[in-house]
FIDRENVEX-411905 format. One record per atom (N, C-alpha, C): residue in three letters; x, y, z. Coordinates in Angstrom, 2 decimals, always signed. Example, Ala and Ser with C-alpha at 12.3 -4.5 7.8 and 13.67 -1.06 7.14 Angstrom:
FIDRENVEX-411905
<pt><resn>ALA</resn><east>+13.19</east><north>-5.69</north><up>+7.80</up></pt>
<pt><resn>ALA</resn><east>+12.30</east><north>-4.50</north><up>+7.80</up></pt>
<pt><resn>ALA</resn><east>+13.20</east><north>-3.30</north><up>+7.80</up></pt>
<pt><resn>SER</resn><east>+12.85</east><north>-2.25</north><up>+7.08</up></pt>
<pt><resn>SER</resn><east>+13.67</east><north>-1.06</north><up>+7.14</up></pt>
<pt><resn>SER</resn><east>+12.90</east><north>+0.03</north><up>+7.87</up></pt>
end
This chain:
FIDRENVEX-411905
<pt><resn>UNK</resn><east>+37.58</east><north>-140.92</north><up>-154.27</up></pt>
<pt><resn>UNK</resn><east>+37.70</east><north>-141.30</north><up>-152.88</up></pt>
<pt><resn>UNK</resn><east>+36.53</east><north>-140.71</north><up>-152.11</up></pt>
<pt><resn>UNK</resn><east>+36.04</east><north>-141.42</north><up>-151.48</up></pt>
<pt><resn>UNK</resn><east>+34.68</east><north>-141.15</north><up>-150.37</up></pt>
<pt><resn>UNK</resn><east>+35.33</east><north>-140.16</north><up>-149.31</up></pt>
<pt><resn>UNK</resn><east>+34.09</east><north>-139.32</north><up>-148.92</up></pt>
<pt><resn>UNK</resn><east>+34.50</east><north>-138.53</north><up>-147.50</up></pt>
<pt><resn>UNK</resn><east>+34.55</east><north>-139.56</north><up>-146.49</up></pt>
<pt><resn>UNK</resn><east>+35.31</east><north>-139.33</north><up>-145.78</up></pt>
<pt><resn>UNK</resn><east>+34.82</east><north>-140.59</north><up>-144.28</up></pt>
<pt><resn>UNK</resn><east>+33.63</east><north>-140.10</north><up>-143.75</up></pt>
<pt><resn>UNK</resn><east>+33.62</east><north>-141.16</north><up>-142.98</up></pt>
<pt><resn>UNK</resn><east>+32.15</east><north>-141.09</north><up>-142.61</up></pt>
<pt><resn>UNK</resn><east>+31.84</east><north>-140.43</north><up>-141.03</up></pt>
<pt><resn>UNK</resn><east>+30.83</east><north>-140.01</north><up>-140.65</up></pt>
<pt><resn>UNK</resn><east>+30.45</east><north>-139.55</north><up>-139.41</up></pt>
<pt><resn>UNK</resn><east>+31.46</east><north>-140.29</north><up>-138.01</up></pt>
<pt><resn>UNK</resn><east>+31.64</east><north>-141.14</north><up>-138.35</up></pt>
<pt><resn>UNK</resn><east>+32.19</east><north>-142.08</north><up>-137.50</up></pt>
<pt><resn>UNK</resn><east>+33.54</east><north>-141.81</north><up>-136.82</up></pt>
<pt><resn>UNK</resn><east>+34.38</east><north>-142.19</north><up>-137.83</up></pt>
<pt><resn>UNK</resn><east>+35.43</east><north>-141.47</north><up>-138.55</up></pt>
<pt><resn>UNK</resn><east>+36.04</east><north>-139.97</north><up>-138.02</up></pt>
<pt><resn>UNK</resn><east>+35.16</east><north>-139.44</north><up>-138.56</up></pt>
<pt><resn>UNK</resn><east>+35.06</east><north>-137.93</north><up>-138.07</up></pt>
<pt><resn>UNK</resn><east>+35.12</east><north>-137.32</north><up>-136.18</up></pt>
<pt><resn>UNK</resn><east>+34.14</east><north>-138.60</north><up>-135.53</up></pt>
<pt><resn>UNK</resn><east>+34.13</east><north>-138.40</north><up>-134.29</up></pt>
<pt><resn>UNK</resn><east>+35.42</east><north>-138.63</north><up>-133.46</up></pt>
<pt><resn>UNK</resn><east>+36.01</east><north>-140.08</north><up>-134.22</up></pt>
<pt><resn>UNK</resn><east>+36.94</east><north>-140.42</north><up>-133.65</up></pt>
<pt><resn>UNK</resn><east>+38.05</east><north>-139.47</north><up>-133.20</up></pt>
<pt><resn>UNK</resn><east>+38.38</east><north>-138.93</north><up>-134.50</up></pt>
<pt><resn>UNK</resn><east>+39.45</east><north>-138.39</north><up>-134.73</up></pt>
<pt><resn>UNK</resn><east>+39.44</east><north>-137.29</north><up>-133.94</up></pt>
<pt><resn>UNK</resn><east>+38.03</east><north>-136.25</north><up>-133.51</up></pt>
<pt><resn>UNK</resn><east>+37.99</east><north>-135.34</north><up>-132.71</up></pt>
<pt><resn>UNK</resn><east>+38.35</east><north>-135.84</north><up>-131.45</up></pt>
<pt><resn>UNK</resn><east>+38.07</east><north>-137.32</north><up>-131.08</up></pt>
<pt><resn>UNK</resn><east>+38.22</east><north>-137.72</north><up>-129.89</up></pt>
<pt><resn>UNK</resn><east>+40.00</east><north>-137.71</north><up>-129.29</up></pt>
<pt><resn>UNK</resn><east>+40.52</east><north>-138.49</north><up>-129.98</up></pt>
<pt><resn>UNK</resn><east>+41.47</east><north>-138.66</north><up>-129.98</up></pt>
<pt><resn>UNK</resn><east>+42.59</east><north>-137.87</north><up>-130.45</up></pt>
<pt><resn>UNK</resn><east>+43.78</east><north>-137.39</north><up>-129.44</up></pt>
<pt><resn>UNK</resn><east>+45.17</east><north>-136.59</north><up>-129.70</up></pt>
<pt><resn>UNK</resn><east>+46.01</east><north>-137.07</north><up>-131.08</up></pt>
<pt><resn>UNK</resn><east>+45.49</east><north>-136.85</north><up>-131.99</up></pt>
<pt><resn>UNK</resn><east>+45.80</east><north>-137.25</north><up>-133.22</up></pt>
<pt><resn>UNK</resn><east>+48.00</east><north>-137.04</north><up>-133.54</up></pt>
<pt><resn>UNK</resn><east>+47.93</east><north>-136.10</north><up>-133.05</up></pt>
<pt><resn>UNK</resn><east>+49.40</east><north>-135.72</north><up>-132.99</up></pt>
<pt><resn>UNK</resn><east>+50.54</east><north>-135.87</north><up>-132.34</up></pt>
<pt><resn>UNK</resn><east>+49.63</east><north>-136.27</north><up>-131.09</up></pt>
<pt><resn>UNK</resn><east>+50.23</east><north>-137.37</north><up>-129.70</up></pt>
<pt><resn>UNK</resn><east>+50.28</east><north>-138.65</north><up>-130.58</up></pt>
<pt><resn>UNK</resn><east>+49.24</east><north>-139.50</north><up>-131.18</up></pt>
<pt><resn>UNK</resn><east>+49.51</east><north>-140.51</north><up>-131.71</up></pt>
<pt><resn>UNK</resn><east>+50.74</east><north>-140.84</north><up>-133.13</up></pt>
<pt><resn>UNK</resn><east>+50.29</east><north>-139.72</north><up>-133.71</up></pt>
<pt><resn>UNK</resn><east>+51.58</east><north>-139.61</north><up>-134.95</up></pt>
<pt><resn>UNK</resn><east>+52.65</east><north>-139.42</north><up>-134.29</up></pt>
<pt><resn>UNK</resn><east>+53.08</east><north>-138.47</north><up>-133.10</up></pt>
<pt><resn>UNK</resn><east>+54.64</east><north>-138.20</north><up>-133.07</up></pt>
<pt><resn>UNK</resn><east>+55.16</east><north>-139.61</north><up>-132.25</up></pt>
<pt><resn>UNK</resn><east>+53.99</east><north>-140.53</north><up>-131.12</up></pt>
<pt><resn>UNK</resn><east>+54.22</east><north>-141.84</north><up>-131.22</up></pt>
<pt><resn>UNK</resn><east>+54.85</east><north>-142.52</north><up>-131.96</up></pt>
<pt><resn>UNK</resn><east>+53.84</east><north>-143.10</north><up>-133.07</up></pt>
<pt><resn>UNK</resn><east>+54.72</east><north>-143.77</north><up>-134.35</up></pt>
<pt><resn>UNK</resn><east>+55.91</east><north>-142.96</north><up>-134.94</up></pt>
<pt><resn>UNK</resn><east>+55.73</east><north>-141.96</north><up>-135.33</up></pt>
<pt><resn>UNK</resn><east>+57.20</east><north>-141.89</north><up>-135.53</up></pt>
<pt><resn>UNK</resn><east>+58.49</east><north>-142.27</north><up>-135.28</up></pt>
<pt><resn>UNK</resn><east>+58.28</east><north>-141.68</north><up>-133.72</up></pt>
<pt><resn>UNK</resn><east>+59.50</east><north>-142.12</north><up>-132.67</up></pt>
<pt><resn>UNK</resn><east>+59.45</east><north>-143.75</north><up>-133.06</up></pt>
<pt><resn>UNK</resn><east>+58.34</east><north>-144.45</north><up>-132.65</up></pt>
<pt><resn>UNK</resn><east>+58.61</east><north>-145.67</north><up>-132.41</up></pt>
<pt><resn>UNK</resn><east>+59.59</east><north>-146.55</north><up>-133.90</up></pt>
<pt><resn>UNK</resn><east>+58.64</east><north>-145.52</north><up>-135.34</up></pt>
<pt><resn>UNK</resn><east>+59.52</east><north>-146.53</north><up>-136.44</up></pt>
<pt><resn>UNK</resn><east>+61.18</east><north>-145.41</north><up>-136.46</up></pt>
<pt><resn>UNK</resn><east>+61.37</east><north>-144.37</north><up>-135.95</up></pt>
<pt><resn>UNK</resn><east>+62.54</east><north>-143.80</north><up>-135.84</up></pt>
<pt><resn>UNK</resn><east>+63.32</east><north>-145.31</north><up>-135.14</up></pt>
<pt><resn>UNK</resn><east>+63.06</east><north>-145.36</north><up>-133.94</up></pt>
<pt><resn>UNK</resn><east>+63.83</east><north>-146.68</north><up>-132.60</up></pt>
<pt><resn>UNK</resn><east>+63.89</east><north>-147.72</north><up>-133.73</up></pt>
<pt><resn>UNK</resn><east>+63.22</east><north>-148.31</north><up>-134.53</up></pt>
<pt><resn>UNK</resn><east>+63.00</east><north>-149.63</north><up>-135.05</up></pt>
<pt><resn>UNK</resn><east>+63.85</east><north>-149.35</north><up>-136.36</up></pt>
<pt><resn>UNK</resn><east>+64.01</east><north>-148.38</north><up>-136.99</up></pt>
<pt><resn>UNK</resn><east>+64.83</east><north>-148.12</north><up>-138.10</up></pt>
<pt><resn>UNK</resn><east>+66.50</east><north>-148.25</north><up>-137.72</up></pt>
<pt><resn>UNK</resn><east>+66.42</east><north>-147.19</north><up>-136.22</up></pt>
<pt><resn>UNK</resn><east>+68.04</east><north>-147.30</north><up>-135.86</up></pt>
<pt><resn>UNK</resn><east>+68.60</east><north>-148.25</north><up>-134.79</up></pt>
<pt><resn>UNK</resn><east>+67.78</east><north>-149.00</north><up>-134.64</up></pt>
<pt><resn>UNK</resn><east>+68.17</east><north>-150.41</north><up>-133.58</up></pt>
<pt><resn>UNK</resn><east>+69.38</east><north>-151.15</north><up>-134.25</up></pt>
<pt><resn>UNK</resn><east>+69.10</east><north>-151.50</north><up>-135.30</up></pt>
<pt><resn>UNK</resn><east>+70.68</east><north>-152.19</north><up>-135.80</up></pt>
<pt><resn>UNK</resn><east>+71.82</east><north>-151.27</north><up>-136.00</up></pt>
<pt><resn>UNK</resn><east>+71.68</east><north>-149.96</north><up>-135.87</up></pt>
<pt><resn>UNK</resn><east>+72.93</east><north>-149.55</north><up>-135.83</up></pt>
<pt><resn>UNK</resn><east>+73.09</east><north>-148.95</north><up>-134.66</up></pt>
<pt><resn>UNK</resn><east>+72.21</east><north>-148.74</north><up>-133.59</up></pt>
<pt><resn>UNK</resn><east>+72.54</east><north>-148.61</north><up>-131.99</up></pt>
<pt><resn>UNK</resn><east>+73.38</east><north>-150.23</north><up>-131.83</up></pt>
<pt><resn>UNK</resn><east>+72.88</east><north>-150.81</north><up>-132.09</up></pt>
<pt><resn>UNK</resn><east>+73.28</east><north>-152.52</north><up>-131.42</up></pt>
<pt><resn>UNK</resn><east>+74.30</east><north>-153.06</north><up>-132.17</up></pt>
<pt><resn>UNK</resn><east>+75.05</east><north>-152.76</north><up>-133.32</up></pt>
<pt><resn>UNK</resn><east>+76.02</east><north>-152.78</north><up>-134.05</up></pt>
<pt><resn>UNK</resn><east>+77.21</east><north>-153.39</north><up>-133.34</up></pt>
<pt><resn>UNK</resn><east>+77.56</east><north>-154.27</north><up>-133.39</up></pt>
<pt><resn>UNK</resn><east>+79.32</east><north>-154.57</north><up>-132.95</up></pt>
<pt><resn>UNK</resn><east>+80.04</east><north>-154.49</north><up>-133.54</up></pt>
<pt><resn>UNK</resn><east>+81.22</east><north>-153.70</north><up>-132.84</up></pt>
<pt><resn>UNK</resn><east>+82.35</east><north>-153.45</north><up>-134.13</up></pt>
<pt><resn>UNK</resn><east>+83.29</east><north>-154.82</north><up>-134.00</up></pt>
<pt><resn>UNK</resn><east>+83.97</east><north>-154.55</north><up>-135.40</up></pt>
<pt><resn>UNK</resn><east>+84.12</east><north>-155.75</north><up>-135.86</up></pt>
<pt><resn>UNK</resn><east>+84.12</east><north>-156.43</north><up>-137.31</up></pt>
<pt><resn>UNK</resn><east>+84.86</east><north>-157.33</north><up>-138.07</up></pt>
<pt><resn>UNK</resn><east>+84.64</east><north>-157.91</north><up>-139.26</up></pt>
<pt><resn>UNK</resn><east>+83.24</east><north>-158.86</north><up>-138.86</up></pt>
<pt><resn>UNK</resn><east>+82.44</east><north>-158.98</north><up>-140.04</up></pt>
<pt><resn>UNK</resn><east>+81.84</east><north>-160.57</north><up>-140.08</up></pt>
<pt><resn>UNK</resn><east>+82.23</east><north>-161.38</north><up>-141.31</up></pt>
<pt><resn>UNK</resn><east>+81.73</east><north>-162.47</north><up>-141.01</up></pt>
<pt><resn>UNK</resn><east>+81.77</east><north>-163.34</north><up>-142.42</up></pt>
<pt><resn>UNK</resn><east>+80.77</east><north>-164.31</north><up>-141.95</up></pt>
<pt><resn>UNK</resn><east>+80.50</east><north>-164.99</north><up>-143.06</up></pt>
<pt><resn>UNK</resn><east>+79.02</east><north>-165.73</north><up>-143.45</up></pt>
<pt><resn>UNK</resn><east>+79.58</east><north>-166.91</north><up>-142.92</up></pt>
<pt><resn>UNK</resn><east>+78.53</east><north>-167.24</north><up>-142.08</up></pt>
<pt><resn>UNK</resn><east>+78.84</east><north>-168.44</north><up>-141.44</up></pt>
<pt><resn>UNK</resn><east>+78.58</east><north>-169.77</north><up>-141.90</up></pt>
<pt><resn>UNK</resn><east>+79.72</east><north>-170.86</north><up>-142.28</up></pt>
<pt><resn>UNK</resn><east>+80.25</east><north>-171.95</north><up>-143.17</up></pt>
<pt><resn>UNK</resn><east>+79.32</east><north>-172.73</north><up>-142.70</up></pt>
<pt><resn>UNK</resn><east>+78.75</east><north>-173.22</north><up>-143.63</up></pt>
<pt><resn>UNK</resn><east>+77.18</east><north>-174.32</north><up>-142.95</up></pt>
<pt><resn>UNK</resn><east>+75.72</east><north>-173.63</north><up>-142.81</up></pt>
<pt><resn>UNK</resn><east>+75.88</east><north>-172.40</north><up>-142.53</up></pt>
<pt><resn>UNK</resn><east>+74.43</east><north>-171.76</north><up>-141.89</up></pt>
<pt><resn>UNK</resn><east>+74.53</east><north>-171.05</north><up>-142.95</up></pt>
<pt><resn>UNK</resn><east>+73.33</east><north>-170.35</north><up>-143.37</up></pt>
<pt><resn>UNK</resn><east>+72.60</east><north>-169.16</north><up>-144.14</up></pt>
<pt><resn>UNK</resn><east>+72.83</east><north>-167.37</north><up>-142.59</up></pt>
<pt><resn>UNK</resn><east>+73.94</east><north>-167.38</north><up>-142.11</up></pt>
<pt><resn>UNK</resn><east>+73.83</east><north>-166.06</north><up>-141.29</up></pt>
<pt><resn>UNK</resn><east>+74.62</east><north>-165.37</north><up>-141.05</up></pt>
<pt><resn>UNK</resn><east>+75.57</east><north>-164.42</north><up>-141.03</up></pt>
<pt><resn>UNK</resn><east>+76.65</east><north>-163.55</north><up>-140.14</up></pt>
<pt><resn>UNK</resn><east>+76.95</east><north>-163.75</north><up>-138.92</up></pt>
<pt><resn>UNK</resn><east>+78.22</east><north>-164.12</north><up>-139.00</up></pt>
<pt><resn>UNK</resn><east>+78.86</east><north>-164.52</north><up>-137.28</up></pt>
<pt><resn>UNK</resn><east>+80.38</east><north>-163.21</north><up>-137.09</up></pt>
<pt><resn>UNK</resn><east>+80.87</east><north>-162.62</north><up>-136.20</up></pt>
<pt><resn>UNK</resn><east>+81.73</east><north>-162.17</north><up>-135.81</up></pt>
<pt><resn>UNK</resn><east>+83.12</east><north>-163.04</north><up>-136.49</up></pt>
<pt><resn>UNK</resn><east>+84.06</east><north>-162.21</north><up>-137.31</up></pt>
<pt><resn>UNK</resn><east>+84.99</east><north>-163.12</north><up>-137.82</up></pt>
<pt><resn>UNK</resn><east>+85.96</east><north>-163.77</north><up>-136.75</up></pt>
<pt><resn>UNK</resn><east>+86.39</east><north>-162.60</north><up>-135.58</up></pt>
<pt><resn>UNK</resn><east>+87.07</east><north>-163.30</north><up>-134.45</up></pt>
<pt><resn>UNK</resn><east>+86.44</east><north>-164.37</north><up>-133.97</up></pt>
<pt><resn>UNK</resn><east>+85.26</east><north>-164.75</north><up>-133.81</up></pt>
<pt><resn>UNK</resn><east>+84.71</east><north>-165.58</north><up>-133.32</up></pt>
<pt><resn>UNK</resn><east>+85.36</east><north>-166.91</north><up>-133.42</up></pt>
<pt><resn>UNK</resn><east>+84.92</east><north>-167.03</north><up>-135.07</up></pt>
<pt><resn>UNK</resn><east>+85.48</east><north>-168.09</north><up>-135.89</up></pt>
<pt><resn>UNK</resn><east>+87.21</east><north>-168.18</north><up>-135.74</up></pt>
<pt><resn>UNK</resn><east>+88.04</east><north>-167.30</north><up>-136.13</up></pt>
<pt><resn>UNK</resn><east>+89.25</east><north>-167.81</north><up>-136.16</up></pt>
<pt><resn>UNK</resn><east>+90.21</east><north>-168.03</north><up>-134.87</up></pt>
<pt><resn>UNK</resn><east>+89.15</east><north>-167.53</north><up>-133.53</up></pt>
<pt><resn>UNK</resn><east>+89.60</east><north>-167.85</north><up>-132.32</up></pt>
<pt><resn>UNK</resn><east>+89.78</east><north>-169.22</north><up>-132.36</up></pt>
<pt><resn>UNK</resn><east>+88.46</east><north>-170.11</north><up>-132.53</up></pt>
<pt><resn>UNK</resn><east>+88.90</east><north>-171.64</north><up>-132.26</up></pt>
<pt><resn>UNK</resn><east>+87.89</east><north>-172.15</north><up>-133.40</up></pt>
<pt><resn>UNK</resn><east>+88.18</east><north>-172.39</north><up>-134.83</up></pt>
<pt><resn>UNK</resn><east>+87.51</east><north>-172.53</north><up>-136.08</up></pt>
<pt><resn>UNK</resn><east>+87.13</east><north>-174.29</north><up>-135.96</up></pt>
<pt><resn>UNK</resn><east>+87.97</east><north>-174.89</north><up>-134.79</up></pt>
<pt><resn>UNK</resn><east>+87.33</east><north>-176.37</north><up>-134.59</up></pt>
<pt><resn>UNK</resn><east>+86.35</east><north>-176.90</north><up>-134.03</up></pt>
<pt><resn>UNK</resn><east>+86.46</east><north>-175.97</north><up>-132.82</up></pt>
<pt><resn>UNK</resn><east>+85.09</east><north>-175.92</north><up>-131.89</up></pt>
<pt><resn>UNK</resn><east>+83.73</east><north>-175.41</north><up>-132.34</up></pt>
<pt><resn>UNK</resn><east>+83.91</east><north>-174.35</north><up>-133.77</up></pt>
<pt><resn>UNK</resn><east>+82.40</east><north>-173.96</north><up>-134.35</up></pt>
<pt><resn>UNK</resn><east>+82.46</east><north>-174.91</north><up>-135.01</up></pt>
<pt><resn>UNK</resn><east>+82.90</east><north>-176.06</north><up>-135.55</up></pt>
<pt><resn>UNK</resn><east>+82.41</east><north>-176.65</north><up>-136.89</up></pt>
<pt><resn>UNK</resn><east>+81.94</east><north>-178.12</north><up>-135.82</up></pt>
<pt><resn>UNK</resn><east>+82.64</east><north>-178.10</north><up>-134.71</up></pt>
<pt><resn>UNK</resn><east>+82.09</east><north>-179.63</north><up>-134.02</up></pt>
<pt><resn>UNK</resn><east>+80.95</east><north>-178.86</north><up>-133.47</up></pt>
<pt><resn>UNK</resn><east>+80.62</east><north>-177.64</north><up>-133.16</up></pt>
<pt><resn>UNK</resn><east>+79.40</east><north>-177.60</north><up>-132.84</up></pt>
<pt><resn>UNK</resn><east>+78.56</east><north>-177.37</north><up>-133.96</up></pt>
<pt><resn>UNK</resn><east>+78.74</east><north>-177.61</north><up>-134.82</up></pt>
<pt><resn>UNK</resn><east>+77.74</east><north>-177.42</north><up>-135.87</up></pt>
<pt><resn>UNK</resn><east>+77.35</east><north>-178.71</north><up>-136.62</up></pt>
<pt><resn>UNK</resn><east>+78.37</east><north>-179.68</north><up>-136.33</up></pt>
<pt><resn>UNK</resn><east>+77.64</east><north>-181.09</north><up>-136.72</up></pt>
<pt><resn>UNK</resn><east>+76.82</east><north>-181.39</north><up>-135.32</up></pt>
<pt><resn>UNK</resn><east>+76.65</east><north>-181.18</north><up>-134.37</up></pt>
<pt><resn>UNK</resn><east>+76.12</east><north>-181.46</north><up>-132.98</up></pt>
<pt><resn>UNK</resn><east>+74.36</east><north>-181.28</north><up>-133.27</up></pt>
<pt><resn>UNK</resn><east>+73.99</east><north>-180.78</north><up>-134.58</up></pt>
<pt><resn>UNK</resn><east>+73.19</east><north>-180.24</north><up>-134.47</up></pt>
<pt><resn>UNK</resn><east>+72.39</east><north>-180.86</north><up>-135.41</up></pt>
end
């Protein structure tokens, strides 16, 4: 592996290198735990027709009205 170069070198003096890492961190910390901050409780099941997860109450509230909206489409 090569030394970096002069360039390289300047930058990095320039810039709060540790301000920028604890940045990313945080930021892929938020992006790792977003689906389980945003989580609804609740059963799912795979939704009949689609490739996705829907809320199971959803469906067995009114199981006629998702399937006429799903030929609608």
């Amino acid at each position: 592996m090569e030394p970096p170069t002069p360039d390289v070198l300047e930058w990095l003096q320039k810039v709060d290198v540790p301000t920028i890492v604890a940045v990313v961190v945080i930021g892929l910390l938020l992006r790792s735990c977003y689906r389980c901050l945003t989580k609804k409780n609740g059963k799912t099941m795979k939704a009949p027709g689609r490739n996705f997860r829907i809320p199971r109450k959803d469906f067995d509230d009114n199981p006629s009205a998702y399937f006429k909206g799903l030929r609608k489409k």
